[in-house]
C-alpha positions in Angstrom: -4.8 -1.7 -30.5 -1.3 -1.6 -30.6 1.3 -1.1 -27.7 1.7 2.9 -27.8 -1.7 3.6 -29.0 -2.8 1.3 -26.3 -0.6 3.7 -24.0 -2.4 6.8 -25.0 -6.1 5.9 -24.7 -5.2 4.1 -21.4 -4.0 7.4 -20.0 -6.5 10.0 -21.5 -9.4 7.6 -20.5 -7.7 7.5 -17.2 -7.7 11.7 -17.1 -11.2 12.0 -18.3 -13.0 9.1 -15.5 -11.1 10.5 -13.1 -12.3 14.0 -13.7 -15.7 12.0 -14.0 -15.8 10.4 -10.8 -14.3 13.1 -8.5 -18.1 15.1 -9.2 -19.2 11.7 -6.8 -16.7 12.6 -4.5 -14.7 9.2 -4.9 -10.9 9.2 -5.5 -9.1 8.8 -8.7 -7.8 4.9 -7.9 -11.4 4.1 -8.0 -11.8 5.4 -12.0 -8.1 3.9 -12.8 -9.8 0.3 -11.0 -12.8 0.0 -12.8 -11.4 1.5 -16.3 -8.8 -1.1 -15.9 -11.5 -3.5 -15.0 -13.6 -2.7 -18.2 -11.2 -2.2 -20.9 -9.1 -5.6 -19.7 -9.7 -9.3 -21.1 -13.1 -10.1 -18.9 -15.0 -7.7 -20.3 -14.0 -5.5 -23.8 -10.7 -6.7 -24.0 -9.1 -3.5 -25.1 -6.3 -3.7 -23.3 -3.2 -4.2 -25.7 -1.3 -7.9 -24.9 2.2 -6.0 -24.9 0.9 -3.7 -22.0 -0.5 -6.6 -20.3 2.6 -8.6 -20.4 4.9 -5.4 -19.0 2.3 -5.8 -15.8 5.4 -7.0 -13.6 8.0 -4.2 -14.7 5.4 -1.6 -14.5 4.5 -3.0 -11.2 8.0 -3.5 -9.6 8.7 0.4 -11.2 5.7 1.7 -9.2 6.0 -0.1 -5.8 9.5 0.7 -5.8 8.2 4.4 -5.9 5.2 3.9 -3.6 8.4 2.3 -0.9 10.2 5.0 -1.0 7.8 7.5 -0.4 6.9 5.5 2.0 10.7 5.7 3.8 10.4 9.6 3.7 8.1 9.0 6.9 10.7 7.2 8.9 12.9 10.2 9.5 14.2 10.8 13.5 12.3 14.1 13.5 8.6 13.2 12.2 8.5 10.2 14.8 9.5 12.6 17.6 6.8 14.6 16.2 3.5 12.1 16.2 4.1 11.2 19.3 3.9 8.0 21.0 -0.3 8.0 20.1 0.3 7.7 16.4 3.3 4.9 17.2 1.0 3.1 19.1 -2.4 3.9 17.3 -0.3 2.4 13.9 1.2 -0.6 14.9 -1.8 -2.4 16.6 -4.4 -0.9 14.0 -2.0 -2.8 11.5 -2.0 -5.8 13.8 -5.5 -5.8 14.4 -6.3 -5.8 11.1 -3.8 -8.7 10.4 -4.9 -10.9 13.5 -8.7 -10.5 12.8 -8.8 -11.6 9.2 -5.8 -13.9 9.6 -7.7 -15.9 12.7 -11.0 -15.4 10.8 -9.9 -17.2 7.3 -7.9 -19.8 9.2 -11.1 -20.5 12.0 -13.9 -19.6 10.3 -13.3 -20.4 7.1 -11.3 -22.9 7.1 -8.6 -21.6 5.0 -4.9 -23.4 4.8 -3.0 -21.6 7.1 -0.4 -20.1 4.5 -3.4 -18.4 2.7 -4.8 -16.9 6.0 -1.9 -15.0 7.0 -1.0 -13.9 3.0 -4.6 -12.4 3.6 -3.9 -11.1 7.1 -0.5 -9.6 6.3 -2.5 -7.9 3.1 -5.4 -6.2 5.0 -2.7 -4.2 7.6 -2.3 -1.9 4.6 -3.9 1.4 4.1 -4.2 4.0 1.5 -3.0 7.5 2.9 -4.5 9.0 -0.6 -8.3 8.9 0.0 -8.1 10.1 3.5 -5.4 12.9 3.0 -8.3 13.7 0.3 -11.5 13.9 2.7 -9.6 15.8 5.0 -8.5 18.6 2.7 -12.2 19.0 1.1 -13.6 19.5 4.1 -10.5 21.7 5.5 -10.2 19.0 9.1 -7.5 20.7 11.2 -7.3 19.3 14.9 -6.2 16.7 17.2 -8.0 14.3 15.6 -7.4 15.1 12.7 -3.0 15.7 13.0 -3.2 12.0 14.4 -4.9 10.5 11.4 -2.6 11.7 9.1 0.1 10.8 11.2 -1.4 6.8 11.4 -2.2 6.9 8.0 1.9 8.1 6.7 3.2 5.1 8.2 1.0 2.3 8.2 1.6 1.3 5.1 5.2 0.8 6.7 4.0 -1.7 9.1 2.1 -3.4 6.4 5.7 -3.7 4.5 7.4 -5.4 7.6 4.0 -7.9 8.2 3.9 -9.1 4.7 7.8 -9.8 4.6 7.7 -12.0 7.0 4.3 -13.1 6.4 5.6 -13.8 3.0 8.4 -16.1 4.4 6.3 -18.4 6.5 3.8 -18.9 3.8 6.4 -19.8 1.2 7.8 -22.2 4.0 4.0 -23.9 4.6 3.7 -24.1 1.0 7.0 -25.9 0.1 6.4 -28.4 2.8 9.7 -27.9 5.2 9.8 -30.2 8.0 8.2 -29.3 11.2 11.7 -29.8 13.4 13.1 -27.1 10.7 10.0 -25.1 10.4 10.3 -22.2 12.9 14.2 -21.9 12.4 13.8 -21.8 8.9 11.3 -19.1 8.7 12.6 -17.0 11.3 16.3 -17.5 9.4 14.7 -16.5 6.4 12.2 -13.4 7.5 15.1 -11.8 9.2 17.5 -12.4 6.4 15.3 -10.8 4.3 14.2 -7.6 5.9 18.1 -7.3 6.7 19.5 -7.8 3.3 16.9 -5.2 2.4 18.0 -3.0 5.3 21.4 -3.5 3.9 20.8 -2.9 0.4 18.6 0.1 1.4 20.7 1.4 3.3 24.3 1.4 1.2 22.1 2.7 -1.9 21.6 6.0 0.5 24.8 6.6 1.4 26.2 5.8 -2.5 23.3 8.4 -3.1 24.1 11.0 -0.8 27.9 11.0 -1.9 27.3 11.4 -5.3 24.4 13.8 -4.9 26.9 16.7 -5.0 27.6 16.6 -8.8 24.1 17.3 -9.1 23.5 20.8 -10.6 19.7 21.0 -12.6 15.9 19.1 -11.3 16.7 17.3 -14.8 19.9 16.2 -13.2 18.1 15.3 -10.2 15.1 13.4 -11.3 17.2 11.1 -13.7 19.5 10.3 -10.3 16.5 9.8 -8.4 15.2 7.4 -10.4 18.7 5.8 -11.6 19.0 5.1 -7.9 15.7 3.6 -7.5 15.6 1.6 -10.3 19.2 0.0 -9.4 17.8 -1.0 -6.2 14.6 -2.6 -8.0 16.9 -4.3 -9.9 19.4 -5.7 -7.2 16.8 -6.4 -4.8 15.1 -8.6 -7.6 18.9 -10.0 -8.4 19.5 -11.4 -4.7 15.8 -12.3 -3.8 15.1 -9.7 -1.3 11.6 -7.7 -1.2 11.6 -4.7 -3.7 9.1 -3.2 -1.1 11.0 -2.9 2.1 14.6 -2.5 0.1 12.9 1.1 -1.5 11.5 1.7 2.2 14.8 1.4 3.8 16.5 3.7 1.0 14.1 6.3 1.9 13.9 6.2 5.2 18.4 6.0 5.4 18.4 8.4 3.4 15.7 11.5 4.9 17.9 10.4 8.5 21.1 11.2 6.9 20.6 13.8 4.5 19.5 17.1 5.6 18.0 18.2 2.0 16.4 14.6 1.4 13.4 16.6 0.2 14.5 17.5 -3.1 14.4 13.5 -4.1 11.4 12.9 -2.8 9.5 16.1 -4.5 11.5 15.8 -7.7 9.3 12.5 -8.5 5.8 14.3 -8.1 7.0 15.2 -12.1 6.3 12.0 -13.5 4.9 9.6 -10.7 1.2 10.5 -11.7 1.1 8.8 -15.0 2.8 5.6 -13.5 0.6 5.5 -10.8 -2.6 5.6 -13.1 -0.7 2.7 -15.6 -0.2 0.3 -11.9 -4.0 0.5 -10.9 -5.0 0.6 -14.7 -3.3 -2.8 -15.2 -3.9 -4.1 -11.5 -8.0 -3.3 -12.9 -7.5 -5.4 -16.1 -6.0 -8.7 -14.1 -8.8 -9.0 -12.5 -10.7 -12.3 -13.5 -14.4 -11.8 -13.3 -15.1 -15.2 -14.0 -13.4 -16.2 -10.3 -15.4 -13.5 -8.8 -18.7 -15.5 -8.1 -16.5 -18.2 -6.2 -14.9 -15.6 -3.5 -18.2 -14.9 -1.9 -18.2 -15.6 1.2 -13.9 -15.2 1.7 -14.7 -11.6 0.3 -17.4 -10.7 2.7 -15.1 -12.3 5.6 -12.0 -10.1 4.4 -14.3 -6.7 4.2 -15.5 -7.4 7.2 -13.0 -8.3 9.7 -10.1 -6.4 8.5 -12.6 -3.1 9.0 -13.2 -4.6 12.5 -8.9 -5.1 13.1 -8.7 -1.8 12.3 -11.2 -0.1 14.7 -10.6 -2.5 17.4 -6.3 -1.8 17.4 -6.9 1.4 16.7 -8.8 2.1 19.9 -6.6 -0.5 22.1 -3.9 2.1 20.8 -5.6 4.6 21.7 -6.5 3.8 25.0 -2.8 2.6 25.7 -1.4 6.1 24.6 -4.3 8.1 26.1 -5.8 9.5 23.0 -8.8 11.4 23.6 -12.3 10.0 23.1 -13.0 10.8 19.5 -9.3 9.5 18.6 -10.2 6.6 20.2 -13.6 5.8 19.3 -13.4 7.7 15.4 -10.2 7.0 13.9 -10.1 3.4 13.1 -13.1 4.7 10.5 -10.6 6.7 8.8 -8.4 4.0 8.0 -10.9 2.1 5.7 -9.2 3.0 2.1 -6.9 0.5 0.8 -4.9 0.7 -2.2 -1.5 0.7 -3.9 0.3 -1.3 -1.3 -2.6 -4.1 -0.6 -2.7 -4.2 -4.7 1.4 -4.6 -4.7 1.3 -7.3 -2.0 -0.9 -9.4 -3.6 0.9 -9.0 -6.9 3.8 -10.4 -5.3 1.3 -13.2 -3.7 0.2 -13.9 -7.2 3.5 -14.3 -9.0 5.0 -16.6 -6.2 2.0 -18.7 -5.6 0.5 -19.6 -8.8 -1.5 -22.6 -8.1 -3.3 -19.6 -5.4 -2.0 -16.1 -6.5 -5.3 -15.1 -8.9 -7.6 -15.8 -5.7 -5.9 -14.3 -3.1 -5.2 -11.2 -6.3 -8.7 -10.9 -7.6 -10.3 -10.8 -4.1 -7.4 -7.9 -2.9 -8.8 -6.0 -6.7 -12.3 -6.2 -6.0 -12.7 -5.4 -2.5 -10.5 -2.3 -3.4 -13.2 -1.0 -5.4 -15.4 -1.5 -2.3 -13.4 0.1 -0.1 -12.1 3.4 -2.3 -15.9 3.5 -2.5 -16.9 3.3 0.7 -14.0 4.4 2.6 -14.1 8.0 2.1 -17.6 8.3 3.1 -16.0 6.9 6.3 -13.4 8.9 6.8 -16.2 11.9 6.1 -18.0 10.6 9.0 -15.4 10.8 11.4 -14.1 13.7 10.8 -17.8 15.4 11.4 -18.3 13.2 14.9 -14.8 14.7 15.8 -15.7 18.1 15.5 -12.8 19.5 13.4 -14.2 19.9 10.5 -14.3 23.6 9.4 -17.4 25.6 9.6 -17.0 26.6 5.8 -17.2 23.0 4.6 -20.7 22.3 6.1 -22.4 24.6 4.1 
């Protein structure tokens, strides 16, 4: 199959299993994961070599979108909004989930430290889409369910902030710094890099707001939007800073100091769809089977304890922020899912540890599949033993 022809089956194939597995009630990522999985070298090896190869551009193209989106969360007036529950419901859920598996991998299984807290860092993440989809099937509306939404908007935000510095310590264990430099070093270098990416962020928002007035059609606007976006990709790649939190921060400067910040956000709901499908497509097809057998028991260990982070911060933030009962007890169910950013992370983790990167990748890949399969049937549950689901969706 060549390149472009390659391009076209991917995506139709992606359209039609999709369409497929939505009649078992399981989200798209899921049909884009295990068409990618089918079609790439371990199994039919369909999957052209130049499409393969473009697996970092594509990759770098979507998280940078994914970020962004992200930012849109970070505005002054949705925080006022969520309330101090949601802040604090968030942030230790995210914790929990890095602390449990992080502690787990380094105690229990007797991982090297740097591997245990790329893990950790990994499992904060959640992924907003199958839960935002459970909830509108079965029409949710409540306390319960406003505050799951709110969690599940900006914990991928958290996850962002985790891995950077996670990132930074890990690269420090793995080089081999000296002990006496250790903590300066990596505390230098986690801070340089979520500032530079604040930094970049930030001066690509205002440079985008100022020239945002010569804009006159949505043609105009998308090829800005993503102009913008790509330059920060690019410049962020240039001077070693995370793509990831550089895209965050240019959303989330700009939705705080642009009062229409809207229009860039919605203009990329035009062609996002078909990227999106290409990133989990490809992120399916790097998967190496053959490594599969070998993860056993540090797959198991990673299902289950970052499930258990989850519930148990979840309901320490819950109790902390006097949530109801059902917030506390429910919601950490809800936040099962994991996706695009857990798949991003470890992309990163794969390109800058190779000696580790496919383990730590094809364990993040396959217990993806797991949870899009399992999560929604969660977050189904949760919603019922709240009480807010709608009278119309039980029948």
């Amino acid at each position: 199959m060549n390149t472009v022809l390659g391009l076209g089956f991917i995506l139709l194939a992606g359209f039609f299993s999709a369409r497929l597995i939505a009649k078992f009630k399981f989200p798209s990522v899921t049909a884009y994961l295990l068409l990618g999985i089918i079609m790439g070298p371990s199994i039919l090896n369909l999957m052209p070599e130049g499409i393969l190869n473009s697996s970092g551009l594509i990759s770098n193209i979507v998280l940078g979108i994914i970020a962004f989106g992200i930012g849109q969360n970070f505005s002054y007036d949705s925080f006022r909004r969520i309330g101090k529950s949601v802040i604090w419901i968030s942030i230790l859920e995210a914790l929990g989930a890095f602390l449990f598996v992080t502690l787990s991998f380094f105690l229990i299984l007797r991982q090297p430290f740097y591997i245990s807290i790329l893990f950790g860092s990994i499992a904060s993440a959640t992924a907003p889409a199958a839960t935002v989809m459970v909830i509108r099937e079965y029409q949710s509306k409540g306390n319960f369910t406003d505050t799951l939404l709110g969690v599940v908007a900006i914990d991928d935000a958290w996850c962002l902030i985790i891995f950077a510095v996670s990132l930074a310590i890990a690269q420090a264990i793995y080089s081999h710094m000296l002990a006496a430099f250790f903590l300066v070093n990596v505390f230098f270098n986690s801070l340089l890099s979520i500032l530079g990416a604040f930094i970049l962020g930030g001066v690509m928002a205002v440079l985008m707001r100022y020239f945002s007035k010569y804009l006159r059609t949505q043609t105009d606007l998308l090829i800005f939007t993503l102009g913008f976006i790509f330059l920060n990709i690019g410049l962020s790649t240039y001077f070693h800073l995370s793509v990831l939190l550089a895209n965050m921060f240019l959303g989330a400067v700009l939705v705080n100091i642009e009062k229409s910040s809207s229009k860039f956000f919605e203009s990329l709901r035009q062609v996002d769809p078909p990227l999106f499908l290409l990133f989990f497509v490809l992120a399916g097809a790097n998967l190496e089977i053959a490594i599969l057998p070998s993860l056993g028991l540090i797959g198991v260990a990673y299902l289950v304890f970052r499930v258990a982070g989850k519930v148990t911060g979840a309901d320490l933030g819950g109790r902390i922020s006097n949530a109801s009962k059902s917030v506390r007890r429910y919601i950490g169910l809800g936040l099962v899912p994991q996706a695009g950013v857990a798949l991003g992370c470890a992309l990163v983790a794969k390109n800058d540890f190779p000696s580790i990167g496919n383990m730590i990748f094809s364990t993040i890949v396959a217990t993806t599949v797991i949870y899009e399969l399992v999560g929604p049937l969660c977050t189904r549950y949760a919603l019922h033993k709240s009480g807010e689901v709608a009278a119309a969706a039980h029948s």
